[in-house]
PQR file of N, CA, C, O and H, with PARSE charges and radii, in Angstrom:
ATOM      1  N   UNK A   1      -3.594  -6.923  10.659 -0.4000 1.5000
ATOM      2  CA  UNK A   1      -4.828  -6.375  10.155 -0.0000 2.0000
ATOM      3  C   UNK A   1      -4.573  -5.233   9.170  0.5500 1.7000
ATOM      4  O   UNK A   1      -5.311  -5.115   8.192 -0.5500 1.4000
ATOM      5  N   UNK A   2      -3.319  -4.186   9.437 -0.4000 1.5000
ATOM      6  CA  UNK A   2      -3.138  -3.408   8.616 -0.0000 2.0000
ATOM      7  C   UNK A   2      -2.906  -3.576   7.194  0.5500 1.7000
ATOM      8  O   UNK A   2      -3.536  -3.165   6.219 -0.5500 1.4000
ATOM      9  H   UNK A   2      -2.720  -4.283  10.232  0.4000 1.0000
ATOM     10  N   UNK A   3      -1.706  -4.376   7.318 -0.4000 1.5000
ATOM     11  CA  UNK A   3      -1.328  -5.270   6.228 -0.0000 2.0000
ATOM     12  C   UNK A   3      -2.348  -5.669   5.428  0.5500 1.7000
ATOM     13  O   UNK A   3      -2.249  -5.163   4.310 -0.5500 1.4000
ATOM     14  H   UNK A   3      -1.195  -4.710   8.110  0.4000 1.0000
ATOM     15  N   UNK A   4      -3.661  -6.658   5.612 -0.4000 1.5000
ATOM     16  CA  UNK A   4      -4.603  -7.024   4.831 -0.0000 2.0000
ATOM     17  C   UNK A   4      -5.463  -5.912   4.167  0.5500 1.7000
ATOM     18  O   UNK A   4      -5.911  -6.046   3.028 -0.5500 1.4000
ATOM     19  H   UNK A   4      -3.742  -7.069   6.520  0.4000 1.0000
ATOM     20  N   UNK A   5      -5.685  -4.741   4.976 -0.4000 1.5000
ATOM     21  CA  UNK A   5      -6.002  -3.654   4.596 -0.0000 2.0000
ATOM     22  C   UNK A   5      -5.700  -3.521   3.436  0.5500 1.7000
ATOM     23  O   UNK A   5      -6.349  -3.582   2.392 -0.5500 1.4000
ATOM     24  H   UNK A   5      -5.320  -4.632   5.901  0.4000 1.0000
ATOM     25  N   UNK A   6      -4.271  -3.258   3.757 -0.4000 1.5000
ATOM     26  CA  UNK A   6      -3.682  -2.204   2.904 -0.0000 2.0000
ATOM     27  C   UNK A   6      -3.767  -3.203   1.691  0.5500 1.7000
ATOM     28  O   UNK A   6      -4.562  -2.833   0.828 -0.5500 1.4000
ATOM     29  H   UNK A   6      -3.744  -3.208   4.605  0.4000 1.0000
ATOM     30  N   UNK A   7      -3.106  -4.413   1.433 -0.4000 1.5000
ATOM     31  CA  UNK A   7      -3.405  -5.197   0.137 -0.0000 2.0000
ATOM     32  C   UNK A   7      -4.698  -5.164  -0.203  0.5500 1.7000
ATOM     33  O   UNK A   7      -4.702  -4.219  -0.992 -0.5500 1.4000
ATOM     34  H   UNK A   7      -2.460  -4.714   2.134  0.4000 1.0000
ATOM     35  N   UNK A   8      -5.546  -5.465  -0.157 -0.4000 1.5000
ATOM     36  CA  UNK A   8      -7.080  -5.002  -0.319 -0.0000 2.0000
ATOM     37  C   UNK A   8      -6.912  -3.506  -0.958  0.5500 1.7000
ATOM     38  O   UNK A   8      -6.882  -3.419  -2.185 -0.5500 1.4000
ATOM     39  H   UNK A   8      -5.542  -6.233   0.484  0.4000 1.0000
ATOM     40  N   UNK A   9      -6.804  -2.345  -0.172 -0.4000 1.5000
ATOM     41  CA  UNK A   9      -7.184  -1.576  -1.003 -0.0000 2.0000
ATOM     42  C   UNK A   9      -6.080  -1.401  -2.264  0.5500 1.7000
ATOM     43  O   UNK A   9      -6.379  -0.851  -3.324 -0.5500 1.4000
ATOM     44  H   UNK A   9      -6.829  -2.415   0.825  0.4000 1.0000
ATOM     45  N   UNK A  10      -5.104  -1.814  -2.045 -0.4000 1.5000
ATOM     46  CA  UNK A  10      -3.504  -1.389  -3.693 -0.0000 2.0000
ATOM     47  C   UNK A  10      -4.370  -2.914  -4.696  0.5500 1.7000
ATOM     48  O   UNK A  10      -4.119  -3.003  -5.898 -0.5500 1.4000
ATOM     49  H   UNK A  10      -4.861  -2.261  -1.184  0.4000 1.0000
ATOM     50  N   UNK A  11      -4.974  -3.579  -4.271 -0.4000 1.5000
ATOM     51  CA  UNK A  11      -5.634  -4.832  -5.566 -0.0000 2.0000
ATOM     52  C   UNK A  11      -6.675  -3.945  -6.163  0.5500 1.7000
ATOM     53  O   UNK A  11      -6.511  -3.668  -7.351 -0.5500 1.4000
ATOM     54  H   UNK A  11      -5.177  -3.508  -3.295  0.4000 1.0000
ATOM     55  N   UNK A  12      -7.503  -3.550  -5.677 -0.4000 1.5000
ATOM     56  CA  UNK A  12      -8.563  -2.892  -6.083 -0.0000 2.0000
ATOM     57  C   UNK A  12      -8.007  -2.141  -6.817  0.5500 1.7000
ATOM     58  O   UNK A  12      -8.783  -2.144  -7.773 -0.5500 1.4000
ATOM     59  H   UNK A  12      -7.636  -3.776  -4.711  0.4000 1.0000
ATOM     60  N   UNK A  13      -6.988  -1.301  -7.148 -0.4000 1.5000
ATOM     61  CA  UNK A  13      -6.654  -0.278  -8.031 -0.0000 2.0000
ATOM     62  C   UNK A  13      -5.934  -0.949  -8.931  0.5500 1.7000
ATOM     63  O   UNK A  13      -6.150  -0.749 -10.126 -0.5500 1.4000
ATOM     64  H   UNK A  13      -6.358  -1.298  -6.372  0.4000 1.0000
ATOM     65  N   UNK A  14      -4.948  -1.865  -8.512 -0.4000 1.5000
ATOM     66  CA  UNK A  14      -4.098  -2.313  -9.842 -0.0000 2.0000
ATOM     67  C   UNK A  14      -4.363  -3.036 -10.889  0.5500 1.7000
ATOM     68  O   UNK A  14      -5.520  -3.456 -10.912 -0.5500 1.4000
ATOM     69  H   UNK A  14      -4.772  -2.027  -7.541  0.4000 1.0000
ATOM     70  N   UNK A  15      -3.595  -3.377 -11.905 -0.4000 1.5000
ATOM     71  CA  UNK A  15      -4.151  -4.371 -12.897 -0.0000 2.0000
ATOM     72  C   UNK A  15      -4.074  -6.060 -13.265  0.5500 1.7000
ATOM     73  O   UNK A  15      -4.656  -6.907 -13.943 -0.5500 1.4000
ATOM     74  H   UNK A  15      -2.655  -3.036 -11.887  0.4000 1.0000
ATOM     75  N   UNK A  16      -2.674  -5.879 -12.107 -0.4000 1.5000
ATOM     76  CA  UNK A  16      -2.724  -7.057 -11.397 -0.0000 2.0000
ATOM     77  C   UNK A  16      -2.717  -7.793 -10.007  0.5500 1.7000
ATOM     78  O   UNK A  16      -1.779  -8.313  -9.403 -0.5500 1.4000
ATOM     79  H   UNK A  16      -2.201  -5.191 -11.556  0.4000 1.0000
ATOM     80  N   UNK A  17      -3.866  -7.696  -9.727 -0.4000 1.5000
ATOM     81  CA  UNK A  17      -3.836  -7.964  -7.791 -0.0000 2.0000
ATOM     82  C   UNK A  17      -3.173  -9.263  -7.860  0.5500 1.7000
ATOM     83  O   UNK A  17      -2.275  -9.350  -7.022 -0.5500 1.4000
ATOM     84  H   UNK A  17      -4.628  -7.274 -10.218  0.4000 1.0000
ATOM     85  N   UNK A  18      -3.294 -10.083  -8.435 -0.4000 1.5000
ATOM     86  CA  UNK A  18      -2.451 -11.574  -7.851 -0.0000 2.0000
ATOM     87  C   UNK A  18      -1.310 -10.690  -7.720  0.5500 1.7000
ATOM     88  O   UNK A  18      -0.779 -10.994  -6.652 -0.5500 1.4000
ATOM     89  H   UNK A  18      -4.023 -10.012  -9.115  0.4000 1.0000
ATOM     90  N   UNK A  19      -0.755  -9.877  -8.197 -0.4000 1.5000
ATOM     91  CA  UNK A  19       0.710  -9.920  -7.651 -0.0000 2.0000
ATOM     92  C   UNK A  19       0.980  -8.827  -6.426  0.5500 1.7000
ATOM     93  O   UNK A  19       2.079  -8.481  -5.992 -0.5500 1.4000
ATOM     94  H   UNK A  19      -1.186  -9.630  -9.064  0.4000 1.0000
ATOM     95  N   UNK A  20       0.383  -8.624  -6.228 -0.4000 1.5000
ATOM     96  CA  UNK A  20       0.260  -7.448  -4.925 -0.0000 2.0000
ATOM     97  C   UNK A  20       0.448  -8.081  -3.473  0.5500 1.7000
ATOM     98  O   UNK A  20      -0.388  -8.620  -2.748 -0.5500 1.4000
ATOM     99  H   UNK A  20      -0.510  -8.905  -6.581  0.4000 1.0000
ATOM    100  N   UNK A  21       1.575  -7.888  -3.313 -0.4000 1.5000
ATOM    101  CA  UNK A  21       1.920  -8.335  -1.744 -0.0000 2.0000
ATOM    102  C   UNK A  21       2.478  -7.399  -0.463  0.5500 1.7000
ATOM    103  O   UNK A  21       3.324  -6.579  -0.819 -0.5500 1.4000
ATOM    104  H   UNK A  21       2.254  -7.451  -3.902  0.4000 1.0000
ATOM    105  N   UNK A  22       2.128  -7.384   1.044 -0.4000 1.5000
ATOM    106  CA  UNK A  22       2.542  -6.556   1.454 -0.0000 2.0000
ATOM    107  C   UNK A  22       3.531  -7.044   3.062  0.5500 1.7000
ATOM    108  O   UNK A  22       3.127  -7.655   4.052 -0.5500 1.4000
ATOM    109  H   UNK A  22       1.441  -8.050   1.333  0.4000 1.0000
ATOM    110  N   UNK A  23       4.476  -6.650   2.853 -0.4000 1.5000
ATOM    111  CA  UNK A  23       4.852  -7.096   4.007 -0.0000 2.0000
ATOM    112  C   UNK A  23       5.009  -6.110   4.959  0.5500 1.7000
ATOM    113  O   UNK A  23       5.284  -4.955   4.635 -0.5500 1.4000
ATOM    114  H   UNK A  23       4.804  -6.154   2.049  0.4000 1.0000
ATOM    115  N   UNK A  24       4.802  -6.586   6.535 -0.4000 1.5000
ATOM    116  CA  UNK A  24       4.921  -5.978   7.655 -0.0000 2.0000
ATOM    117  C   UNK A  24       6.202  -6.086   8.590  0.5500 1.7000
ATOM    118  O   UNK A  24       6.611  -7.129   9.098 -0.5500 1.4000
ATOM    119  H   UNK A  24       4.578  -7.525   6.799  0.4000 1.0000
ATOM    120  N   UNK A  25       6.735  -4.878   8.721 -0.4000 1.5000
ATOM    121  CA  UNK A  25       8.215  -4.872   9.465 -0.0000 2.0000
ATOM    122  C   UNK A  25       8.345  -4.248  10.329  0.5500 1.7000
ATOM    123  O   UNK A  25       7.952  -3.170   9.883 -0.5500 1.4000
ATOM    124  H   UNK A  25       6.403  -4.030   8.308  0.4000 1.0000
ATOM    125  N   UNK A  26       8.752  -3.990  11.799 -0.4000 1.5000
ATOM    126  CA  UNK A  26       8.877  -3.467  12.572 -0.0000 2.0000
ATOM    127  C   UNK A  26      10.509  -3.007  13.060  0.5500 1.7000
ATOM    128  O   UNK A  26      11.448  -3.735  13.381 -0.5500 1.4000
ATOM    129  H   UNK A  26       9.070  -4.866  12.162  0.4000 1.0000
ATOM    130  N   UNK A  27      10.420  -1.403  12.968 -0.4000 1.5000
ATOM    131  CA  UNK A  27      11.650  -1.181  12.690 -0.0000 2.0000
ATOM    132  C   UNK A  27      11.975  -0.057  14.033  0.5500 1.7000
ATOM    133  O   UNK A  27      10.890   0.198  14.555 -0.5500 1.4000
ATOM    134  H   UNK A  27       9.657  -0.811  12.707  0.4000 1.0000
ATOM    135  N   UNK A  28      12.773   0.461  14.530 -0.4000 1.5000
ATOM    136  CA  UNK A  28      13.077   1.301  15.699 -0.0000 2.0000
ATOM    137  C   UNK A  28      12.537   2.289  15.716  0.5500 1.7000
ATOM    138  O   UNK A  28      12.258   2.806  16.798 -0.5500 1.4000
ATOM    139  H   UNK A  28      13.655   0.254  14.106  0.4000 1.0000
ATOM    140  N   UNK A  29      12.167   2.957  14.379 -0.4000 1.5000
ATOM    141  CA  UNK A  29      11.294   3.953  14.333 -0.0000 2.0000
ATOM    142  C   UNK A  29      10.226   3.881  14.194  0.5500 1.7000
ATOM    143  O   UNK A  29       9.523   4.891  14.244 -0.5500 1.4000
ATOM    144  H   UNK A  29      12.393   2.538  13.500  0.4000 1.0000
ATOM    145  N   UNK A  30       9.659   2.499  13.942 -0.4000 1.5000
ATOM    146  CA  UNK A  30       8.327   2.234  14.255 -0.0000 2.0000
ATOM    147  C   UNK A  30       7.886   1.180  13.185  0.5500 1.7000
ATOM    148  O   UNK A  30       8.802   0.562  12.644 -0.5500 1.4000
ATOM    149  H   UNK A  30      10.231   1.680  13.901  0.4000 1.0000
ATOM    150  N   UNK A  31       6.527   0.879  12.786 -0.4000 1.5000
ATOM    151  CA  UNK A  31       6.209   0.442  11.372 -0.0000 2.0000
ATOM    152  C   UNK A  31       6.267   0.399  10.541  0.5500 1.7000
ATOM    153  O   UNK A  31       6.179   1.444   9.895 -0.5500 1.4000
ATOM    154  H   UNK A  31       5.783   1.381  13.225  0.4000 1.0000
ATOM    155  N   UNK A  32       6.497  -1.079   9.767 -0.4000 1.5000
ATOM    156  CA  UNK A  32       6.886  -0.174   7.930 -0.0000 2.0000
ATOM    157  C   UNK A  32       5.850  -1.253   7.275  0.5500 1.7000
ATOM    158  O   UNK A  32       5.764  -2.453   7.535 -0.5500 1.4000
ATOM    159  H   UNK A  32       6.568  -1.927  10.292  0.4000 1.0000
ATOM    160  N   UNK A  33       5.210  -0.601   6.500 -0.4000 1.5000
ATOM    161  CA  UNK A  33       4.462  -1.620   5.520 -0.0000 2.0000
ATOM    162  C   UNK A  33       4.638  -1.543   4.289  0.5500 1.7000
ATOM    163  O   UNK A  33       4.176  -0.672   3.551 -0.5500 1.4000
ATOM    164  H   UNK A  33       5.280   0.374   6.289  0.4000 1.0000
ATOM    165  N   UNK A  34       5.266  -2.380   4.012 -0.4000 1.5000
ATOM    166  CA  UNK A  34       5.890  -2.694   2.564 -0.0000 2.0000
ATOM    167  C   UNK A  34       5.537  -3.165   1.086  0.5500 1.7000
ATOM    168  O   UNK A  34       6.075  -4.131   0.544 -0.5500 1.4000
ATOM    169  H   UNK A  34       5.641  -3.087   4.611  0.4000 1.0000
ATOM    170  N   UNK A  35       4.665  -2.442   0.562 -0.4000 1.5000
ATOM    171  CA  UNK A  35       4.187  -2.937  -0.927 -0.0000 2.0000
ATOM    172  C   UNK A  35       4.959  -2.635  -1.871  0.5500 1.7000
ATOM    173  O   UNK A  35       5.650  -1.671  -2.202 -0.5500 1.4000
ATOM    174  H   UNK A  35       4.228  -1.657   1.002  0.4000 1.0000
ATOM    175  N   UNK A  36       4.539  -4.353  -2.506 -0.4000 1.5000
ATOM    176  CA  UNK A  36       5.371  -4.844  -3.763 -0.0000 2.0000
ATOM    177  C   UNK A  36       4.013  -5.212  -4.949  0.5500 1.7000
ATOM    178  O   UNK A  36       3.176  -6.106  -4.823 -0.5500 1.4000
ATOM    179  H   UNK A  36       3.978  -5.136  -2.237  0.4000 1.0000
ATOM    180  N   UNK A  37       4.126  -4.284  -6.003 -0.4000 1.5000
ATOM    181  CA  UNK A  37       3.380  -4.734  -7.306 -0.0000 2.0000
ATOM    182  C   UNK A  37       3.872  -4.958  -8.387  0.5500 1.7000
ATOM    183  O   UNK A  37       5.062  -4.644  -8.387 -0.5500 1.4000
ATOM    184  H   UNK A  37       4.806  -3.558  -6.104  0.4000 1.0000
ATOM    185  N   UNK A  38       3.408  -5.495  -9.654 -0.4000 1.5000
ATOM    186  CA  UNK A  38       3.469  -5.955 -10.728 -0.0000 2.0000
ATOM    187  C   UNK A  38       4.500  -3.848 -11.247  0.5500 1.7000
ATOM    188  O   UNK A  38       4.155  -2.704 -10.953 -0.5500 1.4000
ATOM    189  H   UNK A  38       2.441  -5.750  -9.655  0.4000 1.0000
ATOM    190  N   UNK A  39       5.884  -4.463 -12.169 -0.4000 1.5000
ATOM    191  CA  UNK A  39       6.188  -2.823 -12.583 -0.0000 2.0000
ATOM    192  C   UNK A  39       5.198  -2.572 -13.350  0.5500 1.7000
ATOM    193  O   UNK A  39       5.633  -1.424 -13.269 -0.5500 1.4000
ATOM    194  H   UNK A  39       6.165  -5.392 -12.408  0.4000 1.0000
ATOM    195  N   UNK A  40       4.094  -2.475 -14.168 -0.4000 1.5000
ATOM    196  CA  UNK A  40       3.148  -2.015 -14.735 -0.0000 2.0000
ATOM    197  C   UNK A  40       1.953  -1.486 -13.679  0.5500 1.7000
ATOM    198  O   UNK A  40       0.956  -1.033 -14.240 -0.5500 1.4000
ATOM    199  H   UNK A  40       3.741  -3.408 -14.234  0.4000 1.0000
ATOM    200  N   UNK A  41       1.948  -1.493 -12.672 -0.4000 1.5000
ATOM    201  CA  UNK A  41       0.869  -0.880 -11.593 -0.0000 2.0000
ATOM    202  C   UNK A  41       1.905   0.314 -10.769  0.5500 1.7000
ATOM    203  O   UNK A  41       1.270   1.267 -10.315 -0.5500 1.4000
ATOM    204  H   UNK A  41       2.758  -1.862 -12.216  0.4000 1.0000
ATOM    205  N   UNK A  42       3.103   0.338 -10.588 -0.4000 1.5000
ATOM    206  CA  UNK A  42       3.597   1.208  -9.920 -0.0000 2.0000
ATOM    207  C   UNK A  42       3.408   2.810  -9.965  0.5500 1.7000
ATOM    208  O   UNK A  42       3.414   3.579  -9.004 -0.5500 1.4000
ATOM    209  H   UNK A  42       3.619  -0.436 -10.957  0.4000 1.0000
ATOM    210  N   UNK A  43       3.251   3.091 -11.235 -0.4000 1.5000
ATOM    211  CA  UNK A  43       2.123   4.433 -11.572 -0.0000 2.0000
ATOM    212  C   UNK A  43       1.030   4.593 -10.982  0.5500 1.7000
ATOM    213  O   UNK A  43       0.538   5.568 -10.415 -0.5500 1.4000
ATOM    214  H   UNK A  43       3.246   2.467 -12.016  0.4000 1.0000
ATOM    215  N   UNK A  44       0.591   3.286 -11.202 -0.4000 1.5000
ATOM    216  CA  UNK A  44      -0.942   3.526 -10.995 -0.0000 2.0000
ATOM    217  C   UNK A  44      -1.551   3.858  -9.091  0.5500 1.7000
ATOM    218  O   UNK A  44      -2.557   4.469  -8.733 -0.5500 1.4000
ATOM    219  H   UNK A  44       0.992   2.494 -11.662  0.4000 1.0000
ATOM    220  N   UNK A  45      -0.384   3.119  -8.148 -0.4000 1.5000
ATOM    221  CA  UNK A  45      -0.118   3.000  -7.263 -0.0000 2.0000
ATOM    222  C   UNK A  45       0.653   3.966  -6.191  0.5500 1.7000
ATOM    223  O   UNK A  45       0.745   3.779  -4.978 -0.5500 1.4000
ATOM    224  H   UNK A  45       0.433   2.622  -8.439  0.4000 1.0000
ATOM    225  N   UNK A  46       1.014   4.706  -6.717 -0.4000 1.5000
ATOM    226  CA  UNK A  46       2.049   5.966  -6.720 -0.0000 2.0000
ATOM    227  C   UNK A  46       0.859   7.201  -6.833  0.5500 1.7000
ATOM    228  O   UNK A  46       0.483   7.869  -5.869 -0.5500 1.4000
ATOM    229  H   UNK A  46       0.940   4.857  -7.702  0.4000 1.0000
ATOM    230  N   UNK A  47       0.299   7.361  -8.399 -0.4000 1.5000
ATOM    231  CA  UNK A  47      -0.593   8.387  -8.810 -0.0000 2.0000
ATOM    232  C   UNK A  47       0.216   9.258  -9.026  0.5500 1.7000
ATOM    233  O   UNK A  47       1.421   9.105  -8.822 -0.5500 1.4000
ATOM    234  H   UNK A  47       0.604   6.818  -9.182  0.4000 1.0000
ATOM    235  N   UNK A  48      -0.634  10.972  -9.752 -0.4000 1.5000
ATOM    236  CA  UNK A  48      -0.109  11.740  -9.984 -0.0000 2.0000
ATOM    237  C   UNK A  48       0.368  12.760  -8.524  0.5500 1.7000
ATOM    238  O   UNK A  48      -0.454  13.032  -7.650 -0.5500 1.4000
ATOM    239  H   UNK A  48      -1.612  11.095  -9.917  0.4000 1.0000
ATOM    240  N   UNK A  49       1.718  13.198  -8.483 -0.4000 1.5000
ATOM    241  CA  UNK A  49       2.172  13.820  -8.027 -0.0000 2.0000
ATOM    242  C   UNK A  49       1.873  12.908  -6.412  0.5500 1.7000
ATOM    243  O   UNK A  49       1.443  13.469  -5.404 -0.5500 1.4000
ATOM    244  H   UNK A  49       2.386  12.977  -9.194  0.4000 1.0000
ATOM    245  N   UNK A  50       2.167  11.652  -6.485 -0.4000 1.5000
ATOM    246  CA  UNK A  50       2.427  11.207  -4.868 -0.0000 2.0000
ATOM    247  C   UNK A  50       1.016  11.269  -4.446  0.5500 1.7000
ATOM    248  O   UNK A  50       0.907  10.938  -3.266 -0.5500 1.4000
ATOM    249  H   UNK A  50       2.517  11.196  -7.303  0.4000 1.0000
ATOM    250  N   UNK A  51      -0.204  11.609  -5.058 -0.4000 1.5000
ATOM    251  CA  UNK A  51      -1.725  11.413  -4.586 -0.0000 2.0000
ATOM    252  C   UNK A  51      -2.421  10.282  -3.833  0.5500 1.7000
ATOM    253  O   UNK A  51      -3.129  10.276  -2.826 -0.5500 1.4000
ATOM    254  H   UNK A  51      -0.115  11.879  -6.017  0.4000 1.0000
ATOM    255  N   UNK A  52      -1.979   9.317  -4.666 -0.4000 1.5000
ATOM    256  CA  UNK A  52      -2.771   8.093  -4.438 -0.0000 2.0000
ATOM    257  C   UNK A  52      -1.744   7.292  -3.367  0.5500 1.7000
ATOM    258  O   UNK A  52      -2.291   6.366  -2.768 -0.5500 1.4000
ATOM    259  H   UNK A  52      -1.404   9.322  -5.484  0.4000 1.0000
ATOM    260  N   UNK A  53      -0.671   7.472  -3.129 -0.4000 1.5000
ATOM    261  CA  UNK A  53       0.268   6.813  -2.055 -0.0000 2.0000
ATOM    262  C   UNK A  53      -0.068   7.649  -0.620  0.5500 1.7000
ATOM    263  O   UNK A  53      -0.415   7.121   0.436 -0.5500 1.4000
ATOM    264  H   UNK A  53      -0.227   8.225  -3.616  0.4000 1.0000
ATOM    265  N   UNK A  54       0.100   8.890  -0.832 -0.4000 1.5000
ATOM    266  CA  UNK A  54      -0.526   9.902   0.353 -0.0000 2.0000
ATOM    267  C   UNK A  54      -2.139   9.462   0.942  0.5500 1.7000
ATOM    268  O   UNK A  54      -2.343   9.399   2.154 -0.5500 1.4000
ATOM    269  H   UNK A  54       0.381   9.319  -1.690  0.4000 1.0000
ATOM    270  N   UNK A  55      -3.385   9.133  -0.215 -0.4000 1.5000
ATOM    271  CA  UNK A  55      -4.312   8.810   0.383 -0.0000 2.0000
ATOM    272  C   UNK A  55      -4.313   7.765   1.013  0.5500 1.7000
ATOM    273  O   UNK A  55      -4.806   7.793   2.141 -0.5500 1.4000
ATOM    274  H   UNK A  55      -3.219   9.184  -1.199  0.4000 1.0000
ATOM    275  N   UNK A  56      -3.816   6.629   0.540 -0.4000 1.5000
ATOM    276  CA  UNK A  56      -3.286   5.022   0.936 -0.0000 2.0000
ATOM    277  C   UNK A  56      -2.472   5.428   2.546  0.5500 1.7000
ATOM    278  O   UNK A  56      -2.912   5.074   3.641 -0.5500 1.4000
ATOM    279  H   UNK A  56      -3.415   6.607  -0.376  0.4000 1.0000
ATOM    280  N   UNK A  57      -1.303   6.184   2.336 -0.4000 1.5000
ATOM    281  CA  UNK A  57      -1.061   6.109   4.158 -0.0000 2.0000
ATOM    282  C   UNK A  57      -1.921   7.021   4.608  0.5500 1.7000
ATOM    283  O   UNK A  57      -1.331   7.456   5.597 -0.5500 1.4000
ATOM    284  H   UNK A  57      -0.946   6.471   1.448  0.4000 1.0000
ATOM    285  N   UNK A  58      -2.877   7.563   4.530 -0.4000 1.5000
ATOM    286  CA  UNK A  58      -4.079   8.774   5.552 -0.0000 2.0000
ATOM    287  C   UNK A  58      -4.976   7.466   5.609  0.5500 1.7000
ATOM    288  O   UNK A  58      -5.626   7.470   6.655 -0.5500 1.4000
ATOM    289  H   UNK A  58      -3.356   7.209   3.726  0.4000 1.0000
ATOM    290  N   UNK A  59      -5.234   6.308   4.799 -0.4000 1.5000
ATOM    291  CA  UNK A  59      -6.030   5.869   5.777 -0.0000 2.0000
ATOM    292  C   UNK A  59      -6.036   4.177   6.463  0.5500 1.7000
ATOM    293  O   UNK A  59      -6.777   3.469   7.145 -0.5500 1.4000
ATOM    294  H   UNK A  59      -4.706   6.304   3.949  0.4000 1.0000
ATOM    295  N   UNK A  60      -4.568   4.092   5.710 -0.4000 1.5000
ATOM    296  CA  UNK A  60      -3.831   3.047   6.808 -0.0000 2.0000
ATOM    297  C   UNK A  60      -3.708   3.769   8.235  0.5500 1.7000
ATOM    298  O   UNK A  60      -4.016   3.152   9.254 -0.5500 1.4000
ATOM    299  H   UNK A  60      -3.966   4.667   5.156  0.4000 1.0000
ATOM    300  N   UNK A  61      -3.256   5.073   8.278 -0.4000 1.5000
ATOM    301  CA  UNK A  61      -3.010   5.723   9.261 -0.0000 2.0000
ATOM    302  C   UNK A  61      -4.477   5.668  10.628  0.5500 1.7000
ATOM    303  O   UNK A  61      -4.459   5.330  11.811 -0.5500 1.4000
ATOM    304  H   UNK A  61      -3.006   5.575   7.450  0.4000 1.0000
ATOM    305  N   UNK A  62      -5.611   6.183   9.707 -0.4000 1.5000
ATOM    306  CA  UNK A  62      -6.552   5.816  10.186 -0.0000 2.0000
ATOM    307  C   UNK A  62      -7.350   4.816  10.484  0.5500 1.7000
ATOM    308  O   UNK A  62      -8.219   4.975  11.341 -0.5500 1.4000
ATOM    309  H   UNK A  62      -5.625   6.458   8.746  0.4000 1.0000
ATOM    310  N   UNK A  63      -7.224   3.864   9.962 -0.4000 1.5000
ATOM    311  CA  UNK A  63      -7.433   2.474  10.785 -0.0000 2.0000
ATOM    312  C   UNK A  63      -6.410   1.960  11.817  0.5500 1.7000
ATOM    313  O   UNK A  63      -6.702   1.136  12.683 -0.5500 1.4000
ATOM    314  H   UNK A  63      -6.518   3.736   9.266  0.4000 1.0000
ATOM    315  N   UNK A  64      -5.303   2.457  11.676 -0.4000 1.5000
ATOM    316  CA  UNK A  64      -4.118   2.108  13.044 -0.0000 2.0000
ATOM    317  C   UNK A  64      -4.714   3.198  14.247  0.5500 1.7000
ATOM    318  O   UNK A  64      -4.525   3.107  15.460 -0.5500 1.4000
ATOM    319  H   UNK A  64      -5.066   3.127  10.972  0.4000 1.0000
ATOM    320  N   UNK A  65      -5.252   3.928  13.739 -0.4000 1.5000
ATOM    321  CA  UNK A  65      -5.979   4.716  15.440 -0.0000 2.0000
ATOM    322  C   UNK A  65      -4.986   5.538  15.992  0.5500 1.7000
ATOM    323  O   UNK A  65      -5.198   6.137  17.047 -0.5500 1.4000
ATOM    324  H   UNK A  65      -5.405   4.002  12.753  0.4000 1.0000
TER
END
């Protein structure tokens, strides 16, 4: 469920959602969710100064409860 989330909201921002994929991994330290975009969205996806990646995990975070 996170996973779909999270692709959902990184399409909505980028310029190319067909290529926006996210994979889910479970690792010893816990969860990893893994997005992969088009290199022309990685700015956009990132944001200035780590913004838009920080809001993206506050509210993956918050739908994981």
């Amino acid at each position: 469920m996170l996973a779909e989330a999270l692709e959902h909201l990184v399409a909505g921002i980028v310029s190319h959602p067909d290529e926006v994929s996210v994979k889910d991994k479970d690792l010893r330290r816990g969860r990893l969710l893994e997005v992969r975009v088009h290199p022309e969205d990685v700015g956009k996806v990132i944001g200035r100064q780590g913004r838009t990646a920080q809001s993206l995990r506050t509210v993956v975070a918050a739908l994981a409860g």
